[in-house]
N, C-alpha and C positions, 0 to 999 in steps of 0.2 A: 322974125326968126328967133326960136329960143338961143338964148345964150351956152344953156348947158348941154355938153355933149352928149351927155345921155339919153337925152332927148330922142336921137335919130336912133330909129329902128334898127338898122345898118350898123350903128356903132356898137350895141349893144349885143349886136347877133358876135362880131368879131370880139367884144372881151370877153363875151360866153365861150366863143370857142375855145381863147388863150385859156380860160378856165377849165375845161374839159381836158386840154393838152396838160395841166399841170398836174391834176391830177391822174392821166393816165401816165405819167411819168412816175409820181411818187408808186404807182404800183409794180413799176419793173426795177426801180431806185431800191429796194427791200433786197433786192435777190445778190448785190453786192455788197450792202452794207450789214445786212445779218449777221452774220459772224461779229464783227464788232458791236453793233447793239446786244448782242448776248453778252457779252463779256461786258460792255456796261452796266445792265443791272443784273451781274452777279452770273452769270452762266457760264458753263465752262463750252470747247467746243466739241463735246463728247456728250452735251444735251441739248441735242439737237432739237429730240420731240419735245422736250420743254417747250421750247423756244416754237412750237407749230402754232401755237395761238397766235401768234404774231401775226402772219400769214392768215388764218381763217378768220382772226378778228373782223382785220380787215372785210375779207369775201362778206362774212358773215354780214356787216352795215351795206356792203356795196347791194348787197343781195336782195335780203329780205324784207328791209322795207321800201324799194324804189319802187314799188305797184303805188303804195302810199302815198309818198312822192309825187311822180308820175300825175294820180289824181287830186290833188293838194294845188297843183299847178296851172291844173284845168278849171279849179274853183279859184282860187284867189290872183291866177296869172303868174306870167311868167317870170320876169324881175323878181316878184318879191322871193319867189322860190331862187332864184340863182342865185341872189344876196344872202339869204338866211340857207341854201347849202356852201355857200363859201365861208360863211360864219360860223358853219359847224365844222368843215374841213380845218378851216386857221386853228380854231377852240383845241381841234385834237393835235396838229401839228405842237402848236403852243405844250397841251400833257406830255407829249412822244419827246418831243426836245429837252423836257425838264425833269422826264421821266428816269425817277432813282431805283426801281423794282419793276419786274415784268409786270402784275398787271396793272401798273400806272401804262405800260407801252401798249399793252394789250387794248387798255379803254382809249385810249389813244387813238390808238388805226383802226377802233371799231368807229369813233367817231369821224377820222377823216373817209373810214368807206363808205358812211351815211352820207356825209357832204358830198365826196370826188362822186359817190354813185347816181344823189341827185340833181348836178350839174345835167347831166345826157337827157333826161326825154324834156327836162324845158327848152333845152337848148335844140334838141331837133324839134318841139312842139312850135318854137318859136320859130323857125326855117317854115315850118306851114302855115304859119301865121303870113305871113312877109310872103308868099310865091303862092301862086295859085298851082292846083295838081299836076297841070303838064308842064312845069316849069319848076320844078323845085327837084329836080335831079342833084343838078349841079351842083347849087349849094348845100344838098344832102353829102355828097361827097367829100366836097370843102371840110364838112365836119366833119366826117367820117376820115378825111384826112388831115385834119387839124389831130386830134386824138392819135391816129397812130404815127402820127410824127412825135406824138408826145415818148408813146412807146420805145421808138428809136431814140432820143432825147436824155430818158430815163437812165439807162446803166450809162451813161458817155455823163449827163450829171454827176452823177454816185462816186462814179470815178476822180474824175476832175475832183471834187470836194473832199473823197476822202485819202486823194494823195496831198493836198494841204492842211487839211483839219480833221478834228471830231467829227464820225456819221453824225451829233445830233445838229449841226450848222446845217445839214438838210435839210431839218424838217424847221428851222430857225427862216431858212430861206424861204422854205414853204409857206410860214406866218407872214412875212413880209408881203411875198407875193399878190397870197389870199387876199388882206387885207384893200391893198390897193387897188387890185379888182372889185373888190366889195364896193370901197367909195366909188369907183369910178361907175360901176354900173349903178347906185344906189342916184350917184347925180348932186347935184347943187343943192338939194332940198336940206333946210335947217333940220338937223338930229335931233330927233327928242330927248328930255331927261334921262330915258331906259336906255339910249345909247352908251349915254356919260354912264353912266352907273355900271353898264353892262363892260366896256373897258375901264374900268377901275377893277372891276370883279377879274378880270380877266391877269390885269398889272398883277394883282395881289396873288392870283393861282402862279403866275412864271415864278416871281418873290418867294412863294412859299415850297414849291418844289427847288427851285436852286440853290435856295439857301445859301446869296454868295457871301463867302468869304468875310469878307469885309464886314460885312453886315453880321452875319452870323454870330463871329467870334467877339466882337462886340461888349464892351460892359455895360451899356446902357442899349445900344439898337439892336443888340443881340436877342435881350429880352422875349420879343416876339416869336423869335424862333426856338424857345427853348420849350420842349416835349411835355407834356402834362402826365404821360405814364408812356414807357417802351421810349423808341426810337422815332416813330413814325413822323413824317414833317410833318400832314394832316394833322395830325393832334396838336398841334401850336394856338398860341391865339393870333399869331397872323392866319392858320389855317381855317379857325373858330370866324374871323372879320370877314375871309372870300366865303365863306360857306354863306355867311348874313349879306352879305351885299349880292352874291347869285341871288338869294330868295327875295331880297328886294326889285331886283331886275325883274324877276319872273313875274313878281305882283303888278309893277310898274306895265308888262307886256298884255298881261291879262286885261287890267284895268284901263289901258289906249284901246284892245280891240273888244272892248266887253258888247260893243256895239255888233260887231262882224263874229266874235264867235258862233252867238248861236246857229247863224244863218251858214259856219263853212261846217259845225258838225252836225248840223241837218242833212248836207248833201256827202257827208263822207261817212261810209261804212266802215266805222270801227273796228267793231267785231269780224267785219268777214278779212279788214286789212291784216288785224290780228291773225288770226285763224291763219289765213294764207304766209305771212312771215313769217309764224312757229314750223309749217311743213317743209317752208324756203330751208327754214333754219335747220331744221334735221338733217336736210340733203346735203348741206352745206358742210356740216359738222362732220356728217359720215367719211365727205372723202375729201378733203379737205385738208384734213389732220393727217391722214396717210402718207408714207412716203410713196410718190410714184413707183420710185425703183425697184419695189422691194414689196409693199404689200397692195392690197386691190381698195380699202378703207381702212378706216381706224378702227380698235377692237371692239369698241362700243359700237360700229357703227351697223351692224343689224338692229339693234334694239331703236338707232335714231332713226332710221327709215321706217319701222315699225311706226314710231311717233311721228314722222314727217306722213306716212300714208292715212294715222286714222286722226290728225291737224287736216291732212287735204280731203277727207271725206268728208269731215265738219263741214268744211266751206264750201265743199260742195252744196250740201247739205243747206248750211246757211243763204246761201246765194239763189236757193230756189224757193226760199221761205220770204225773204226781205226784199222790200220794195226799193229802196236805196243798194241793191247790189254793188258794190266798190267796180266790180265787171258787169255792165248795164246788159239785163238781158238780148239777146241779139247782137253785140257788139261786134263778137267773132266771127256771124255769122257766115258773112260774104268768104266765099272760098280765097284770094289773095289774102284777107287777113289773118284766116286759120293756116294759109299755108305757109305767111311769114313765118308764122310761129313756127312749124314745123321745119321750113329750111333752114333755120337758123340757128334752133337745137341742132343739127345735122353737122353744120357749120362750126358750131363749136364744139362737135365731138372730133372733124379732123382735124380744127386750128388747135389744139392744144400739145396735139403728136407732136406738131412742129413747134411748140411753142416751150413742152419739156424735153423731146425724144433729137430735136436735132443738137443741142446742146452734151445731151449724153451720149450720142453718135462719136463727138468729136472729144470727150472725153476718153471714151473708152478706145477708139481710133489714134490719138494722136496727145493723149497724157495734157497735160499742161493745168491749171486751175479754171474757175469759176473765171473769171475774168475770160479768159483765152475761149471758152466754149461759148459766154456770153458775145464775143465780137465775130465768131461764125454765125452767130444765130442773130446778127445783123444784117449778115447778107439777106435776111429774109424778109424780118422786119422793113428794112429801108425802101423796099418796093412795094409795100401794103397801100401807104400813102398817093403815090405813083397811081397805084388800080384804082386808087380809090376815087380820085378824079377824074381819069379818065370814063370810069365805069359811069359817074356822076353827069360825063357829059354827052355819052352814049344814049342814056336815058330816054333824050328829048328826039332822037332819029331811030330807034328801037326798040323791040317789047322788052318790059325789065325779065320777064323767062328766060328770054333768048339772052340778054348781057349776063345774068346771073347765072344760065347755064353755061355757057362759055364760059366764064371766069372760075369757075367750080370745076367743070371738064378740066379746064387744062392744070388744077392743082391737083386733083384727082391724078392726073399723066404724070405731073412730075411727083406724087407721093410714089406711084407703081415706078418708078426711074429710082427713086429714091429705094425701093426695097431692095435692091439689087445692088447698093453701093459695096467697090470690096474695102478691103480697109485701107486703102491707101485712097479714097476717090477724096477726102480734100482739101488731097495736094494736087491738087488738077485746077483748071477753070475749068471745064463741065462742071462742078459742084457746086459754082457757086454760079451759072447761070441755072441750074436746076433750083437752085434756091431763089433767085428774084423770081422765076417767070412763076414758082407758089406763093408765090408773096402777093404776088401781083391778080392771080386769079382771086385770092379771096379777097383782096383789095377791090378790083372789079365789081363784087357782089354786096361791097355794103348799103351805095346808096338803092340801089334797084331794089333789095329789099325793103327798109324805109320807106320807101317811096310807095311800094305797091302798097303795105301796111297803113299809111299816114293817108293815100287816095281809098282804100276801101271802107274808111269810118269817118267820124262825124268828128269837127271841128271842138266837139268839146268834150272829146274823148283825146285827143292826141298826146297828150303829156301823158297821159294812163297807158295806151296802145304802145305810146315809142319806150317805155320801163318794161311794157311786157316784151319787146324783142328783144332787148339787152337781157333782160332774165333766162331767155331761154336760150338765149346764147350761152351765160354763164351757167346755167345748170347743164347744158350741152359738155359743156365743157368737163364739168366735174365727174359729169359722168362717163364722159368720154375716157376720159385718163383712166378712169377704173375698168372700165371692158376692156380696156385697148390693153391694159398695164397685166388684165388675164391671160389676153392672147399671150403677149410678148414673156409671162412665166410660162405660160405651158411648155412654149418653143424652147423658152431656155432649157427646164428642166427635165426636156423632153433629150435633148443634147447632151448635156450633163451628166447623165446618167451612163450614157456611155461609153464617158473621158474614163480613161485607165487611173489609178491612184498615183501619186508621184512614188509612191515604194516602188508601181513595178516600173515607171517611164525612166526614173532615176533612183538607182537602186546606191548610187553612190552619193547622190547629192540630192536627196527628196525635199528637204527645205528652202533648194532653191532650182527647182526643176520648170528651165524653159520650157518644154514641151507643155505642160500640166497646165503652167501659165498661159501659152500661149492658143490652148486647147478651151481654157475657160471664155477666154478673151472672145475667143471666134462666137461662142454658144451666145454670149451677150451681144453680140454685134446681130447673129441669126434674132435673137429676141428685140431689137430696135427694127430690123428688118420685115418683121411677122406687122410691129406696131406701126409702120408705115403704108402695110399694104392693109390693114383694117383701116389707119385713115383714110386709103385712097377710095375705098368702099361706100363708106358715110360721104366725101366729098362728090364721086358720084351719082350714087344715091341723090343727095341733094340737090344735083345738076339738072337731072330729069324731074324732081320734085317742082322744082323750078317751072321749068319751060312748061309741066302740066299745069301748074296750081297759079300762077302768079301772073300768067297774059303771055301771049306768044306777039301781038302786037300792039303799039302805044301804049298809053298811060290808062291807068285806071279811073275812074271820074268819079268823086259823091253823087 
């Protein structure tokens, strides 16, 4: 028997998951520590949309290139992709921690979104690996609920850490973590040179963005860090040393697989990866940067879609021209794997209602902060998990249609329960059983999607397939927030319009007229109201998409 633990298939599947959880934490960990990372490099909190790359960086890495990924993982396997996205996750936690201006943060979370993004379809490509079709439910769930345990994890982190420290000891904790999952799944196996090299380079980027103290101020070890022109710490010759030791890694990496390159970019399509992340990337960019609240995308973002539609004709394009298609002609073909794709987008146009609009429910309902609207919008979260295995272990006694459309159904019922909240409903428990039992439906429907997806294509497609259901989940998403965010202005200012002005409701005290107040208050609550019942439409929708497109009974077979 080997000695190293890594060795066992088993062991590796579970510190994938822990990896997948940790990054699906560092994505809900942002939404309490922003404010203070703004104010770290330099933002005040009246710039807000400054601070929106923070946010889209992120999406933008998680997004665009996990098709990439995805196939990258199916050529070279699985491990070495889980190592090398945990080593680009830590790399950017490491920039974001040490990060003294926004776009040091910005390149940051775009690199941990490339990492945390392609932890997911090795790590479910790897569950296919390990379990034959009718029996990889279960553990499809497990991850699916490893992951959103992460989610619940997330702000309950953020918090903890930044009622005793600095936000940047998150993403400090996150390098730590990364790391030790890296070796662990990496295994016993002696490091090559490009390792050493490669954390030296890595020592000398923390060194030269923290510039501590000690060191710094310095009459002789100062030296290094003293500026060659401006301010900048990059401009140092400790800066000048990481820049030359990265470029020696890089040679050192080239030069061990100079053997294996040719043979992985013979089988991966460059150009159409490309082509397809620039379209990812406009979509991304477009609403992304928006605020929900308040508008439907960013100003620019007609012209990105413009660019994200004639990127996605390219590839279109490209993909019927090239023999090496990144998306192997036929892949989609089998109806379950075109309809993953479709439930899923569906699926992340209602999970997102509840993922921004229950939060602003309780805002706008019952006042309190970001914190307080984040620990309602746990009630919802904490039962995802819950579905997620169950749904996982339904699989193997039921068609994935029929689990995913019940799980869909019954979030669909409690979004329409949800339209009709008054504004006192949560101060009740009904609220917050209407909030697990949605938690719980679309929890229900992760693995039976996966599953039907990962059973209807071929074994050396599935790190490719399981990137494209996460993709269409998150563009689901992004686009979702932007229809649903039209609905919910229409209704408002459909309302609004014919609230009386506080001159005539208060003609004695119009700068501080309850009615007026409380007259706007109602029209926002109708506008959360409208985006609930648009979700519950999409989650239906998708319920029946379900049970038509995905199998009404058993599993799917190659």
């Amino acid at each position: 028997m080997s000695a190293d633990p890594a060795s066992s298939p088993r062991t590796r599947l579970t510190l994938a998951s822990i990896a997948v959880a940790l990054a699906a934490a560092d994505t809900y960990v942002v939404v309490l520590a922003l404010p203070d990372m703004m104010s770290g490099v330099g933002l005040s909190a009246d710039e807000l949309q400054r601070a929106a790359p923070i946010i889209s960086g992120f999406l933008l890495g998680y997004i665009a290139v996990l098709p990439l990924i995805g196939r990258i993982a199916d050529v070279v396997g699985r491990t070495p992709v889980l190592v090398g996205a945990l080593a680009l996750f830590a790399v950017g936690s490491l920039i974001t921690a040490g990060a003294y201006d926004l776009p040091l943060v910005v390149t940051g979370r775009f690199l941990q979104g490339v990492g945390g993004g392609g932890l997911i379809p090795a790590t479910l490509a790897l569950v296919a690996d390990l379990w034959p079709a009718d029996r990889r439910g279960l553990p499809l769930g497990v991850v699916g609920a490893v992951q959103e345990l992460g989610s619940v994890l997330g702000p309950l982190l953020g918090a903890a850490v930044l009622a005793i420290a600095d936000w940047r000891y998150i993403f400090w904790l996150n390098l730590a973590v990364a790391v030790v999952l890296a070796l662990l799944l990496r295994g016993l196996k002696r490091p090559p040179v490009s390792a050493a090299v490669g954390v030296l380079a890595c020592v000398l980027l923390g060194l030269t963005l923290t510039a501590p103290e000690r060191l710094a101020t310095g009459v002789t070890l100062g030296l290094p860090f003293v500026p060659f022109t401006g301010t900048s710490r990059l401009l140092t010759p400790i800066g000048v040393a990481t820049l030359v030791l990265a470029l020696v890694w890089l040679g050192l990496v080239l030069w061990r697989t100079r053997g294996q390159l040719p043979r992985l970019l013979a089988q991966i399509d460059l150009l159409g990866a490309l082509l397809l992340a620039l379209a990812l990337a406009g979509v991304v960019l477009a609403f992304a940067t928006a605020d929900p609240e308040r508008e439907l995308m960013s100003p620019a973002g007609p012209w990105l879609l413009v660019a994200a539609a004639v990127f996605g004709i390219a590839f279109a394009v490209w993909q019927r021209r090239t023999a090496r298609a990144i998306v192997p002609h036929g892949l989609l073909g089998a109806r379950p794997a075109w309809g993953s794709l479709l439930v899923s987008f569906l699926v992340g146009c209602a999970l997102i209602a509840a993922l921004v609009d229950v939060p602003v429910f309780a805002r706008t309902t019952q006042g309190g902060g970001q914190l307080a609207a984040a620990l309602v919008l746990l009630r919802f979260l904490i039962a995802l998990p819950v579905g997620a295995v169950v749904g996982g272990w339904l699989t193997r006694r039921y068609g994935l249609g029929l689990i995913t459309g019940a799980g869909l159904a019954l979030s669909g019922a409690m979004f329409l329960v949800m339209a009709f909240w008054s504004r006192t409903a949560l101060d009740h428990w009904p609220a917050t059983v209407v909030l697990l039992l949605c938690g719980f439906g679309f929890g229900l429907a992760l693995s039976p999607v996966n599953t039907a997806m990962l059973g209807a294509t071929p074994a050396d497609s599935h790190g490719l397939v399981s990137a494209l259901v996460v993709v269409a989940r998150m563009v689901g998403m992004l686009v979702g927030v932007s229809a649903l965010t039209a609905i919910g202005l229409r209704r408002y200012f459909a309302i609004a319009e014919d609230v009386r002005s506080p001159n005539e409701l208060c003609p004695s005290s119009p700068g501080n007229c309850r009615p007026y107040i409380d007259a706007l208050r109602d029209a926002a609550i109708s506008q959360v109201h409208a985006i609930f019942a648009g979700a519950a439409v999409c989650a239906l929708a998708a319920a029946v998409l379900a049970v038509l497109l995905l199998g009404r009974r058993g599993v799917v077979h190659t």
